[in-house]
HTML snippet that shows the backbone in 3Dmol.js (N, CA, C, O; Angstrom):
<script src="https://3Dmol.org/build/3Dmol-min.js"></script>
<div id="view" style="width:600px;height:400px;position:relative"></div>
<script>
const pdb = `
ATOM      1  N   UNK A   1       0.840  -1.177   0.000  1.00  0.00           N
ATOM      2  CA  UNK A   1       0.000   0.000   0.000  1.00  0.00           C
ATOM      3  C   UNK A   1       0.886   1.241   0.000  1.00  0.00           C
ATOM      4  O   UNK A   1       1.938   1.286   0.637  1.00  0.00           O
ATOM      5  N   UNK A   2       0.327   2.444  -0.884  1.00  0.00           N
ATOM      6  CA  UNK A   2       1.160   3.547  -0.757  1.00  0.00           C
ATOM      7  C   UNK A   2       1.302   3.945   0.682  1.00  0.00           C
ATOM      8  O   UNK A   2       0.819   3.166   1.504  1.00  0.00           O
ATOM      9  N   UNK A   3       1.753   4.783   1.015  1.00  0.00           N
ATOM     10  CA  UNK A   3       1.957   5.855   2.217  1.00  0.00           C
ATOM     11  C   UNK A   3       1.378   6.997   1.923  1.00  0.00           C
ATOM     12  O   UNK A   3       1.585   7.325   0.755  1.00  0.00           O
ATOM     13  N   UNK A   4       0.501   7.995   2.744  1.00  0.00           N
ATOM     14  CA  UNK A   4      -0.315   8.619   2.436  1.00  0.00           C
ATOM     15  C   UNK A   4       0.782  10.085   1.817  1.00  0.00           C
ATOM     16  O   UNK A   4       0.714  10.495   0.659  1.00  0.00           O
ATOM     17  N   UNK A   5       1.405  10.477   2.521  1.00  0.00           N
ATOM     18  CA  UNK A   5       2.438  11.837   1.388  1.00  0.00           C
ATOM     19  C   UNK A   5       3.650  10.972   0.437  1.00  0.00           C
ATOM     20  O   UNK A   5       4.706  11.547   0.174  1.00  0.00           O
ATOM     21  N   UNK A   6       3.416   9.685   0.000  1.00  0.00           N
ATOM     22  CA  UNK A   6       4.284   9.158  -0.875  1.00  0.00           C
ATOM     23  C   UNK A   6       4.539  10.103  -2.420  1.00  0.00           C
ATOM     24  O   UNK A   6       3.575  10.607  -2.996  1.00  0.00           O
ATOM     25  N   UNK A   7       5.334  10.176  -2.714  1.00  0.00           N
ATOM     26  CA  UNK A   7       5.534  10.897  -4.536  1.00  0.00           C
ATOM     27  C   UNK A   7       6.437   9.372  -4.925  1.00  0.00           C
ATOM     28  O   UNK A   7       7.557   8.919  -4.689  1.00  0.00           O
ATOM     29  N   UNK A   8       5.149   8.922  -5.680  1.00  0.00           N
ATOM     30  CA  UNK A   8       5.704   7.931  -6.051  1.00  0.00           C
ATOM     31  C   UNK A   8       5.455   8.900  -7.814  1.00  0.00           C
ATOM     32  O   UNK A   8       4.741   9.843  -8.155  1.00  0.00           O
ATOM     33  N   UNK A   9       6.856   7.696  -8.800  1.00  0.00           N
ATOM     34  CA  UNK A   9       6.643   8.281 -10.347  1.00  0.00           C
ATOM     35  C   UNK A   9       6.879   6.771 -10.701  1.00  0.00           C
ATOM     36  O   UNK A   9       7.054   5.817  -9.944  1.00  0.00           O
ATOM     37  N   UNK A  10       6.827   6.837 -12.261  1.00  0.00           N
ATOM     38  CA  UNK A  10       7.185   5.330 -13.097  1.00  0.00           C
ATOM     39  C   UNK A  10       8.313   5.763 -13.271  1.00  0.00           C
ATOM     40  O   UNK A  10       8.462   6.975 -13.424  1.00  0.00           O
ATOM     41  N   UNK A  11       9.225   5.038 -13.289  1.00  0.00           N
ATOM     42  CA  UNK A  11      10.795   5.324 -13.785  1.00  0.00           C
ATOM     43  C   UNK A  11      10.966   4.533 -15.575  1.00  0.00           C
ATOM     44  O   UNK A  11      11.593   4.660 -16.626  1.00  0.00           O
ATOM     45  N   UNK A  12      10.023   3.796 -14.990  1.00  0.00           N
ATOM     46  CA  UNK A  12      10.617   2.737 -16.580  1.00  0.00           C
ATOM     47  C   UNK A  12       9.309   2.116 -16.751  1.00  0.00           C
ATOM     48  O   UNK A  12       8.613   2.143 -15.736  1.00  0.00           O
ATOM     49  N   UNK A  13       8.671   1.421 -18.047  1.00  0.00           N
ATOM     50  CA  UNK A  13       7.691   0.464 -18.539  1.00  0.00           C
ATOM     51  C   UNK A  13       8.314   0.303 -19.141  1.00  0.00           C
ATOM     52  O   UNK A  13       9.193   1.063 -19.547  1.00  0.00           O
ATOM     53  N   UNK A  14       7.949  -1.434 -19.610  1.00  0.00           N
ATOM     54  CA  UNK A  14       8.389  -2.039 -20.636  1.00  0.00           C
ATOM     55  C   UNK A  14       6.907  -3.072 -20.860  1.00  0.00           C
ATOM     56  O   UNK A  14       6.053  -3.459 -20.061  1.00  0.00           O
ATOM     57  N   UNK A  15       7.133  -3.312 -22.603  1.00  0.00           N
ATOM     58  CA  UNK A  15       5.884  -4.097 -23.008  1.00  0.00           C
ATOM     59  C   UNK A  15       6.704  -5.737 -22.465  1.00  0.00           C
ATOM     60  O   UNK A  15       7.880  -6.086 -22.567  1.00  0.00           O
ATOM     61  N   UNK A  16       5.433  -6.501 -21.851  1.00  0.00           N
ATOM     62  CA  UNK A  16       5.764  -8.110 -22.122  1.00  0.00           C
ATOM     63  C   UNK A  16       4.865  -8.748 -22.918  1.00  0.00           C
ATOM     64  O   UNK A  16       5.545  -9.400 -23.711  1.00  0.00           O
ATOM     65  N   UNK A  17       3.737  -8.916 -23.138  1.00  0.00           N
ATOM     66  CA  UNK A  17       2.997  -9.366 -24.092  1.00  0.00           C
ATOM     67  C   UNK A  17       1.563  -8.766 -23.889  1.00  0.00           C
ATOM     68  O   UNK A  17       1.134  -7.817 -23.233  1.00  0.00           O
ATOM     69  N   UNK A  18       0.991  -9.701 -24.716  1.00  0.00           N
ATOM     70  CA  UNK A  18      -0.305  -9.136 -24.684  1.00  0.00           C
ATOM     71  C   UNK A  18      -0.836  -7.749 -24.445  1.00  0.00           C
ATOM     72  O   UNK A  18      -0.441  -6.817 -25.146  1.00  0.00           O
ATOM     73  N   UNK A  19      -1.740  -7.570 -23.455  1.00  0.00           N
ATOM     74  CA  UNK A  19      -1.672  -6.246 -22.698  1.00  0.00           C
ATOM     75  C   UNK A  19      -1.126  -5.618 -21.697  1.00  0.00           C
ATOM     76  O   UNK A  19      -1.500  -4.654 -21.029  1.00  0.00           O
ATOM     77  N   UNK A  20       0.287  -6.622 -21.659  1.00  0.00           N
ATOM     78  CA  UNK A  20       0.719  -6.158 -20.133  1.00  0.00           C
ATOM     79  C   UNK A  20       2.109  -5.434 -20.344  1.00  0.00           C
ATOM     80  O   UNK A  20       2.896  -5.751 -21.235  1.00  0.00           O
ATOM     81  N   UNK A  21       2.341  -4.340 -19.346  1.00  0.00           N
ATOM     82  CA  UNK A  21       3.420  -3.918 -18.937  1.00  0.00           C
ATOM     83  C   UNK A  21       3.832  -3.971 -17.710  1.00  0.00           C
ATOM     84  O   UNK A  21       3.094  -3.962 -16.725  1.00  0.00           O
ATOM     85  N   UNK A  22       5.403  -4.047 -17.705  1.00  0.00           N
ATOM     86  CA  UNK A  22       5.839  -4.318 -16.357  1.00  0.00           C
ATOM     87  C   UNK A  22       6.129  -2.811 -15.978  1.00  0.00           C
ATOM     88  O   UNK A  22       6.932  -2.364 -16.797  1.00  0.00           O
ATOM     89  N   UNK A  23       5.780  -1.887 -15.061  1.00  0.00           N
ATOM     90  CA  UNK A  23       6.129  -1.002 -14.597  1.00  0.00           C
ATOM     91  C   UNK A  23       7.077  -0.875 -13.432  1.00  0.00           C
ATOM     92  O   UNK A  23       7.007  -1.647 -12.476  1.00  0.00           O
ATOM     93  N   UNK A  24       8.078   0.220 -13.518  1.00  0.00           N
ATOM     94  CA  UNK A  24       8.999   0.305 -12.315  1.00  0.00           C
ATOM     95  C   UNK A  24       9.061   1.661 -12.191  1.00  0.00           C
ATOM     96  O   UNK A  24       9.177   2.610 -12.967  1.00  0.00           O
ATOM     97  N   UNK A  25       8.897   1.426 -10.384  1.00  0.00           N
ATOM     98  CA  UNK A  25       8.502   2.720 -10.008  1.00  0.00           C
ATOM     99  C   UNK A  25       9.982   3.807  -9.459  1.00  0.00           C
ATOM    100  O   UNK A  25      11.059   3.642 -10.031  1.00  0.00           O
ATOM    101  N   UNK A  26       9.889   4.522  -8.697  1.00  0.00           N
ATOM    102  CA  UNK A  26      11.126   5.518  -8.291  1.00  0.00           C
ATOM    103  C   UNK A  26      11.405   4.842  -6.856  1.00  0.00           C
ATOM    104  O   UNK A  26      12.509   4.816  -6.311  1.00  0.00           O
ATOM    105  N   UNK A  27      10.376   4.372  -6.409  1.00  0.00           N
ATOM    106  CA  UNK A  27      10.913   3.638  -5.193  1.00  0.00           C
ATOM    107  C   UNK A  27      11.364   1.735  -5.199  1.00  0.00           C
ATOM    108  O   UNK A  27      11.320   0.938  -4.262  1.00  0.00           O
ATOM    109  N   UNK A  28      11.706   1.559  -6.406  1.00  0.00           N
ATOM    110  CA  UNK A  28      12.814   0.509  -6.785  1.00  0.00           C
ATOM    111  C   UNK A  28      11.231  -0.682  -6.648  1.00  0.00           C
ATOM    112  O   UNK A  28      11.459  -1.863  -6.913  1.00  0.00           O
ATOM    113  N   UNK A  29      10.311  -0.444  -6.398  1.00  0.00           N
ATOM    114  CA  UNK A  29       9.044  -1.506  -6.570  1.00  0.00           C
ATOM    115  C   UNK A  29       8.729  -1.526  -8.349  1.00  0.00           C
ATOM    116  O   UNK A  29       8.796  -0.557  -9.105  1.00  0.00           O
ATOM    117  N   UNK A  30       8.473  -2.555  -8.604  1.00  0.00           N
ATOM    118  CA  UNK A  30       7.221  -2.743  -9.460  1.00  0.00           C
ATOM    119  C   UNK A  30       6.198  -3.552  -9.821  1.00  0.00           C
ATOM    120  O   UNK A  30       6.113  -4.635  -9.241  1.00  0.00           O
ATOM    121  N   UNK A  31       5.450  -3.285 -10.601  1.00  0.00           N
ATOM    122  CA  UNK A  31       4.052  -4.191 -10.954  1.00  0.00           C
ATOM    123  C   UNK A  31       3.881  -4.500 -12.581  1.00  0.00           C
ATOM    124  O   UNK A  31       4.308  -3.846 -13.532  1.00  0.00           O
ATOM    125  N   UNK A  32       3.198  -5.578 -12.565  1.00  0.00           N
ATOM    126  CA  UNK A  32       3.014  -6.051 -13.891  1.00  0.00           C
ATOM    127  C   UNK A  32       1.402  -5.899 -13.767  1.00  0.00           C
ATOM    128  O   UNK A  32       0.675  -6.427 -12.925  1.00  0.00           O
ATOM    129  N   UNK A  33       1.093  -5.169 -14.672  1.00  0.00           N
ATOM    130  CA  UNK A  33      -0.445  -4.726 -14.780  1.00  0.00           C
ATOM    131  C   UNK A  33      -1.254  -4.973 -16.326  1.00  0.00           C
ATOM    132  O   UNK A  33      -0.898  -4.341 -17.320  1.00  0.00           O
ATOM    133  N   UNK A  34      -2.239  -5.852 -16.356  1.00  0.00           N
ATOM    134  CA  UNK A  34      -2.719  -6.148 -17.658  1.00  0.00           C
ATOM    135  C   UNK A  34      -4.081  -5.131 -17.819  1.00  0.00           C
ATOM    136  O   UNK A  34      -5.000  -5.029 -17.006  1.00  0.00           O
ATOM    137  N   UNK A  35      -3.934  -4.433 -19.076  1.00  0.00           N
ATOM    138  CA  UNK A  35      -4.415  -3.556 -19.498  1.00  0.00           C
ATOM    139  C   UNK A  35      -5.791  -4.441 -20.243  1.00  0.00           C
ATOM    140  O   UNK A  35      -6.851  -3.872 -20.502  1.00  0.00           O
ATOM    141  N   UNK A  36      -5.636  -5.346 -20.413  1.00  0.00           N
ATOM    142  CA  UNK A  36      -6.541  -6.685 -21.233  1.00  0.00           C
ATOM    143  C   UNK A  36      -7.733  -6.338 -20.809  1.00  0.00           C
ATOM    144  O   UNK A  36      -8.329  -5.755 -21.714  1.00  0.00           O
ATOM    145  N   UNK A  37      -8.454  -6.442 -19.699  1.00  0.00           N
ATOM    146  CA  UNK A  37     -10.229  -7.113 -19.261  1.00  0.00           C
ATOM    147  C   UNK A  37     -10.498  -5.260 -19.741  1.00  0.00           C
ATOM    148  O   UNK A  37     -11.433  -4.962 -20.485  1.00  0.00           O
ATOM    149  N   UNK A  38      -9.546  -4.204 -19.187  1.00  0.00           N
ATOM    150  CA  UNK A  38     -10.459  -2.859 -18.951  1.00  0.00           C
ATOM    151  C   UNK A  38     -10.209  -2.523 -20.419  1.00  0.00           C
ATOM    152  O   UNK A  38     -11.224  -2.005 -20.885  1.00  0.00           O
ATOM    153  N   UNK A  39      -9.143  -2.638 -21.394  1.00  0.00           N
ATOM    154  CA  UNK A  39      -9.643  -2.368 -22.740  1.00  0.00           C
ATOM    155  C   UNK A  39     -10.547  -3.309 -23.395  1.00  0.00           C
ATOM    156  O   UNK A  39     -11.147  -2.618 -24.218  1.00  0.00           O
ATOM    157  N   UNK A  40     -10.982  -4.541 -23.480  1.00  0.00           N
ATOM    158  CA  UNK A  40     -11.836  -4.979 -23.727  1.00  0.00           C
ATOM    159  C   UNK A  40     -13.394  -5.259 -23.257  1.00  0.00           C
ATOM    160  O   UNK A  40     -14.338  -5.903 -23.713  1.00  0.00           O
ATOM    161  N   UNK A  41     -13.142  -4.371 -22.020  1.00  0.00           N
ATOM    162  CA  UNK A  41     -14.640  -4.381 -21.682  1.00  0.00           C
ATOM    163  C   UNK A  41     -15.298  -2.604 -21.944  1.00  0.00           C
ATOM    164  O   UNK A  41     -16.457  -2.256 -21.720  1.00  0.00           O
ATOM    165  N   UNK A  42     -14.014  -1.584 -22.539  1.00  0.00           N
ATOM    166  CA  UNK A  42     -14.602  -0.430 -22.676  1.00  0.00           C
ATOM    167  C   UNK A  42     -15.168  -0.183 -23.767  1.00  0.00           C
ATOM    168  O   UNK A  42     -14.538  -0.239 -24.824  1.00  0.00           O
ATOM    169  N   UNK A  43     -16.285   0.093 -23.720  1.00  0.00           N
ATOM    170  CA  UNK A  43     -17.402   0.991 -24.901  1.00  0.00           C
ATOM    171  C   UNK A  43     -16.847   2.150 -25.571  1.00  0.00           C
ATOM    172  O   UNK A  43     -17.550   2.597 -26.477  1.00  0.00           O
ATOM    173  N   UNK A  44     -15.816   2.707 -25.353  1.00  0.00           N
ATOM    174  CA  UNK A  44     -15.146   3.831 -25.748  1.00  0.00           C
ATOM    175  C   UNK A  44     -14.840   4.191 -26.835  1.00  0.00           C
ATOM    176  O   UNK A  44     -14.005   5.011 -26.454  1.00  0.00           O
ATOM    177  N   UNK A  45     -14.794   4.321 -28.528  1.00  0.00           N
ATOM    178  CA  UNK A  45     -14.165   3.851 -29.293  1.00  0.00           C
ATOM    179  C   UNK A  45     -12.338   4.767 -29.255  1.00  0.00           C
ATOM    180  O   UNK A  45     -11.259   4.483 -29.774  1.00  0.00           O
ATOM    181  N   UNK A  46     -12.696   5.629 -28.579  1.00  0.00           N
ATOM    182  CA  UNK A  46     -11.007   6.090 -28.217  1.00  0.00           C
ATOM    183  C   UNK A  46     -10.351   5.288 -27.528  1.00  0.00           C
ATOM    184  O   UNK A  46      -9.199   5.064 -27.900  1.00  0.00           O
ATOM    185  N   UNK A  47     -10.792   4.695 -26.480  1.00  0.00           N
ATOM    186  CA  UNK A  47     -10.120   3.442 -25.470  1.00  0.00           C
ATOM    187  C   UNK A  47      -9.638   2.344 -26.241  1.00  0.00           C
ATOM    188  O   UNK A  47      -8.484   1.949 -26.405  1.00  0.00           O
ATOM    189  N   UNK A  48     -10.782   1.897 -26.711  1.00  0.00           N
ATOM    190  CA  UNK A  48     -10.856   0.062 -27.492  1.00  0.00           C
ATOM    191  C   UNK A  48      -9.856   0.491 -28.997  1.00  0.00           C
ATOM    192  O   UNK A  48      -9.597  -0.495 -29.687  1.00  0.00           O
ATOM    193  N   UNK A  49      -9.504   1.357 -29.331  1.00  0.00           N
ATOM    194  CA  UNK A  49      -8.682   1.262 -30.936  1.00  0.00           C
ATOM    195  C   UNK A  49      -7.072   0.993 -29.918  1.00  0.00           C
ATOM    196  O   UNK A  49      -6.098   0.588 -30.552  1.00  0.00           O
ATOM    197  N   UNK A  50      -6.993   1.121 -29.141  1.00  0.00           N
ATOM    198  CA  UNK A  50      -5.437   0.340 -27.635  1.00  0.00           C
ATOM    199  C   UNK A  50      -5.721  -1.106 -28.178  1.00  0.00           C
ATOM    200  O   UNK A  50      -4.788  -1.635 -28.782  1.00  0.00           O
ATOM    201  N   UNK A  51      -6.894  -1.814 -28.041  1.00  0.00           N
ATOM    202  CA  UNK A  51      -7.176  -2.676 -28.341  1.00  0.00           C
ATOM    203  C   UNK A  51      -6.242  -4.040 -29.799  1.00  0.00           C
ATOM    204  O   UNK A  51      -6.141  -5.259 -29.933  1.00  0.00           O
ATOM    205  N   UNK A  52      -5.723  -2.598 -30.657  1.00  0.00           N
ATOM    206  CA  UNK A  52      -4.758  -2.919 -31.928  1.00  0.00           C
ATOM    207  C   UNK A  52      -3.579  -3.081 -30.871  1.00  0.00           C
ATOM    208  O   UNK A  52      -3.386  -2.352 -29.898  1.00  0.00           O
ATOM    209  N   UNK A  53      -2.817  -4.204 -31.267  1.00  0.00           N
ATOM    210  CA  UNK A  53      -1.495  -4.026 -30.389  1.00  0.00           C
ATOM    211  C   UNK A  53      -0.550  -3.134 -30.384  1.00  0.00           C
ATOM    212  O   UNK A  53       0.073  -2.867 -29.357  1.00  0.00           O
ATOM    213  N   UNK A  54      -0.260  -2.394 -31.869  1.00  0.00           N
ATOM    214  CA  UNK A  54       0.501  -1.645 -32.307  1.00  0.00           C
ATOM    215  C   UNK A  54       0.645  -0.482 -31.979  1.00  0.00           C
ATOM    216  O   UNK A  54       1.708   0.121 -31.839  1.00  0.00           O
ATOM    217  N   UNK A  55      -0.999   0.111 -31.761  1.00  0.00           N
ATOM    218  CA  UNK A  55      -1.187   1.298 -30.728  1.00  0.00           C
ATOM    219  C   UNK A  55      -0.924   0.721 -28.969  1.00  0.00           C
ATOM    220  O   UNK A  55       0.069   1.082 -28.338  1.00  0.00           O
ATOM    221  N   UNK A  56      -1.450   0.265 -28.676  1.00  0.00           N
ATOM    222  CA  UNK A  56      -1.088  -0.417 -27.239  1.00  0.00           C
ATOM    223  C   UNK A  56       0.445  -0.026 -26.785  1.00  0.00           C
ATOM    224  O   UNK A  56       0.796   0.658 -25.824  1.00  0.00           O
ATOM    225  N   UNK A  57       1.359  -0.776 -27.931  1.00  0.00           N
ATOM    226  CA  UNK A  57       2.662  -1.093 -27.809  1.00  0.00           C
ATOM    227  C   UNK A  57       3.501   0.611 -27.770  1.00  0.00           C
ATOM    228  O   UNK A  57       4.675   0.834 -27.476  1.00  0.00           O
ATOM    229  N   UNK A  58       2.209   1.823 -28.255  1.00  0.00           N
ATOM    230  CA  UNK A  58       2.991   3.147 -28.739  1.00  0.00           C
ATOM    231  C   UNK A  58       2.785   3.738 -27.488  1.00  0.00           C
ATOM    232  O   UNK A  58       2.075   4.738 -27.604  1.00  0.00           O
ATOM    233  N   UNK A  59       3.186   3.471 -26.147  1.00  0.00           N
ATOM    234  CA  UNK A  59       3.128   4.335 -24.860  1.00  0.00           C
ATOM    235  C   UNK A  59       4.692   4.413 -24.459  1.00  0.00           C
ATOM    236  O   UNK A  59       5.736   3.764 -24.532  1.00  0.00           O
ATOM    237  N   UNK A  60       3.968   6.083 -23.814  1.00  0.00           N
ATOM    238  CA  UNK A  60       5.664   6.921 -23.321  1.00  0.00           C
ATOM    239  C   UNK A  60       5.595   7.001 -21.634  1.00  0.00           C
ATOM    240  O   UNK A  60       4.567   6.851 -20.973  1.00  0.00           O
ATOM    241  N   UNK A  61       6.853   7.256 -21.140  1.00  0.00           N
ATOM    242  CA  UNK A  61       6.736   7.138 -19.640  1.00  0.00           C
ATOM    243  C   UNK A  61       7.606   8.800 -19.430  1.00  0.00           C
ATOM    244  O   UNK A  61       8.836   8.836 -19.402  1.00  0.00           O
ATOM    245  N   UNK A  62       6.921   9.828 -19.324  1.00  0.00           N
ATOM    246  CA  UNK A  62       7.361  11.321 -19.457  1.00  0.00           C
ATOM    247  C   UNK A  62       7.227  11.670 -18.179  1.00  0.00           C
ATOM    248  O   UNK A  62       6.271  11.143 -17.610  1.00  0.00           O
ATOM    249  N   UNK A  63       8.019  12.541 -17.424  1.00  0.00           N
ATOM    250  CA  UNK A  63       7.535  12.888 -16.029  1.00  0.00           C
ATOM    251  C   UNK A  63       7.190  12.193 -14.952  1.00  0.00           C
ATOM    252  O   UNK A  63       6.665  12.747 -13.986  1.00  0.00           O
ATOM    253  N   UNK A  64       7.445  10.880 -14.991  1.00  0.00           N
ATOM    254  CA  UNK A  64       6.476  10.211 -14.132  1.00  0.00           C
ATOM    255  C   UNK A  64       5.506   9.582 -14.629  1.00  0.00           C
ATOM    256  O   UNK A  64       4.871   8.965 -13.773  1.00  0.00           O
ATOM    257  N   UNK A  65       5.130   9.482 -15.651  1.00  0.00           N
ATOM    258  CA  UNK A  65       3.654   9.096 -15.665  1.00  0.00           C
ATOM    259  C   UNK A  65       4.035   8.337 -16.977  1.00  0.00           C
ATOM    260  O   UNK A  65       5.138   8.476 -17.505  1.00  0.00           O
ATOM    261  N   UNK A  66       3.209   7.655 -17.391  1.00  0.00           N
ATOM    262  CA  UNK A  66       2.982   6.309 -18.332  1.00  0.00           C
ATOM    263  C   UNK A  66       1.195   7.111 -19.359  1.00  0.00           C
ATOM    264  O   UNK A  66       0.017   7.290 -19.051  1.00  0.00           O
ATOM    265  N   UNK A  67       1.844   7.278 -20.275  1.00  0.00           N
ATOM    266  CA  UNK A  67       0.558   7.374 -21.201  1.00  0.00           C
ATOM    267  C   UNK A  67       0.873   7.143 -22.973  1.00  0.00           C
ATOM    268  O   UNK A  67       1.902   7.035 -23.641  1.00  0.00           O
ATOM    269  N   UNK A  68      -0.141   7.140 -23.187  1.00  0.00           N
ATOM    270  CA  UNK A  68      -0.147   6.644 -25.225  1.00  0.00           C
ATOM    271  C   UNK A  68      -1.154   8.094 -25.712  1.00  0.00           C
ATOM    272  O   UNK A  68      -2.214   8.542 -25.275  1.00  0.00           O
ATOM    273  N   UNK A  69      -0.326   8.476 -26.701  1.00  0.00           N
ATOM    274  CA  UNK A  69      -1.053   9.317 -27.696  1.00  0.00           C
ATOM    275  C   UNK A  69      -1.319  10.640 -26.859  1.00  0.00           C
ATOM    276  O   UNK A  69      -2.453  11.102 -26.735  1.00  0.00           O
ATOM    277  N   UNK A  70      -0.060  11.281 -26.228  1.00  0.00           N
ATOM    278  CA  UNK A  70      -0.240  12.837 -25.754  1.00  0.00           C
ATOM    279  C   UNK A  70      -1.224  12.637 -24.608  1.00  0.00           C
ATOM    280  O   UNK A  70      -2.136  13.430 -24.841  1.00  0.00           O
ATOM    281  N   UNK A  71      -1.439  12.108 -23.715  1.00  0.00           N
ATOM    282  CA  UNK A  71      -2.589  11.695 -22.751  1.00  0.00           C
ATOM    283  C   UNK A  71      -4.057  11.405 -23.444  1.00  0.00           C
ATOM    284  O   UNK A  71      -5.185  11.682 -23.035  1.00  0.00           O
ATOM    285  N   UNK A  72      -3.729  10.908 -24.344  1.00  0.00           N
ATOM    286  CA  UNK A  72      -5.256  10.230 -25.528  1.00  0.00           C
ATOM    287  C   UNK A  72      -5.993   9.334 -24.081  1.00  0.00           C
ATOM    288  O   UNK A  72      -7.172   9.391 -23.732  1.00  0.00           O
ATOM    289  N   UNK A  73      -4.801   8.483 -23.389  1.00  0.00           N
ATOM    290  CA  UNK A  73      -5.100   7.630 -22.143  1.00  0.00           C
ATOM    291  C   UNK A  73      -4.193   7.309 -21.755  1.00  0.00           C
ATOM    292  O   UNK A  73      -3.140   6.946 -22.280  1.00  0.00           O
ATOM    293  N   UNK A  74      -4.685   7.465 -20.264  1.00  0.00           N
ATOM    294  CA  UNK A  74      -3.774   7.208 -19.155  1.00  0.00           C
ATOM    295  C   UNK A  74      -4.234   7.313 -17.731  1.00  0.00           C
ATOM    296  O   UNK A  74      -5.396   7.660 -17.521  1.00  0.00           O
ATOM    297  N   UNK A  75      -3.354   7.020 -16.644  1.00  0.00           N
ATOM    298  CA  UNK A  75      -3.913   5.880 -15.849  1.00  0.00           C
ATOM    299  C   UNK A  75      -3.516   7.102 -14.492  1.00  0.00           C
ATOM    300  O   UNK A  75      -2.859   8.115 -14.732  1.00  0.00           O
ATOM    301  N   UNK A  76      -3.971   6.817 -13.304  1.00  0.00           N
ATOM    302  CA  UNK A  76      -3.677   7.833 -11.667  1.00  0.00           C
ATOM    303  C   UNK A  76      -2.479   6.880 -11.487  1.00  0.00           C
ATOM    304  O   UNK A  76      -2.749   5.680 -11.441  1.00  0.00           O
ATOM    305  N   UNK A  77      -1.260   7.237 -11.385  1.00  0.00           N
ATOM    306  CA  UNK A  77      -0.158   6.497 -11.036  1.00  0.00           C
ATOM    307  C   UNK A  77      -0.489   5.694  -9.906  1.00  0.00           C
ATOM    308  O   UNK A  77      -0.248   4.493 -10.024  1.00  0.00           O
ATOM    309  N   UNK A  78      -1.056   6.148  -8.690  1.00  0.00           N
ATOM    310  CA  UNK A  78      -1.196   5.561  -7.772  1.00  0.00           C
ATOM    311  C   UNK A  78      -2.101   4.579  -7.836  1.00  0.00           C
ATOM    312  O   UNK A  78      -1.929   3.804  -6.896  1.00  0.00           O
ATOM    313  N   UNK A  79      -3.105   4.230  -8.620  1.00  0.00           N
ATOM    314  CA  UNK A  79      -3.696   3.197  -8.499  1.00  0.00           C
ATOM    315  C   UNK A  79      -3.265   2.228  -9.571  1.00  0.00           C
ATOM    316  O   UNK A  79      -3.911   1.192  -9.733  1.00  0.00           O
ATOM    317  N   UNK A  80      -2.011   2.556 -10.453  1.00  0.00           N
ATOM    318  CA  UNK A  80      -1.073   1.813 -11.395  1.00  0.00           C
ATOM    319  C   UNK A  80       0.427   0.965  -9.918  1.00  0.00           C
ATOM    320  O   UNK A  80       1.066  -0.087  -9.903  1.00  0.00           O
ATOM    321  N   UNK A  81       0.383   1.595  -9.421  1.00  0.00           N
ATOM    322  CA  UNK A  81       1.475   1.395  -8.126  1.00  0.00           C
ATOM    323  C   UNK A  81      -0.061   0.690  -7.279  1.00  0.00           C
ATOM    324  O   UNK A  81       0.614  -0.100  -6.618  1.00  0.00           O
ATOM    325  N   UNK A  82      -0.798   0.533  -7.043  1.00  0.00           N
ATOM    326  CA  UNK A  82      -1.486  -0.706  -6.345  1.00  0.00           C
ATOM    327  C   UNK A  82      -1.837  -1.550  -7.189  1.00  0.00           C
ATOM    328  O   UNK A  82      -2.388  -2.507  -6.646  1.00  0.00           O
ATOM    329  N   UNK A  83      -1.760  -1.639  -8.392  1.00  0.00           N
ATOM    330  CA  UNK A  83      -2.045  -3.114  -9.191  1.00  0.00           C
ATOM    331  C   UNK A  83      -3.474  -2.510  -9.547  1.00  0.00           C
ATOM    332  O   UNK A  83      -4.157  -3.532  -9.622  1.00  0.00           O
ATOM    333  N   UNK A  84      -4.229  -1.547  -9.782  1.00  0.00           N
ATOM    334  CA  UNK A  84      -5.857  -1.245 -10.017  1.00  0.00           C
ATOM    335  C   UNK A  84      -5.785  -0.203 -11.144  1.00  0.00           C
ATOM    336  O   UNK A  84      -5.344   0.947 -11.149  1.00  0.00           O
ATOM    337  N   UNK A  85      -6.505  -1.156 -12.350  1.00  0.00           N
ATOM    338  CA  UNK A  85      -7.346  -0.147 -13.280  1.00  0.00           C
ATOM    339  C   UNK A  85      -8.719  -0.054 -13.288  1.00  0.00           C
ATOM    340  O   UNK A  85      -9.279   0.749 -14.034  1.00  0.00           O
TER     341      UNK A  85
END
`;
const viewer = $3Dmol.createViewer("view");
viewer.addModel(pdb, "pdb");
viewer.setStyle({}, {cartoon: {color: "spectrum"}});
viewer.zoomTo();
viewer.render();
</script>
């Protein structure tokens, strides 16, 4: 669990398959988080075109933070650092 004044950031993602990336955070933790059930269960058609792997695979980790397509989508770090989308 975070700590309530934690500044946690992503230091690094990397793709492993499917929908998942392994994220590593600034405090030397990380998580492997599958992006799979919540892009395929969203109605969105901005969300679900992630759905192509190729877009999926086109995310940047800038500042701290982990997003695809200029913040097209992206996630509250902190509930990416508890394993919850």
């Amino acid at each position: 669990m975070l700590a309530e004044n934690a500044v946690i950031d992503i230091s690094k993602a990397e793709y492993i398959d499917g929908y998942k990336l392994r994220l590593m955070f600034n405090n030397n933790n990380e998580r492997i988080i599958d992006f799979g059930t919540f892009l395929h269960n969203s109605l969105n058609p901005m969300i679900r075109k992630y759905l192509q792997l190729d877009n999926f695979k086109n995310f940047t980790v800038e500042y701290g933070d982990l997003f695809w397509n200029d913040y097209d989508l992206c996630f509250p770090i902190a509930d990416l650092y508890e394993g919850r989308i």
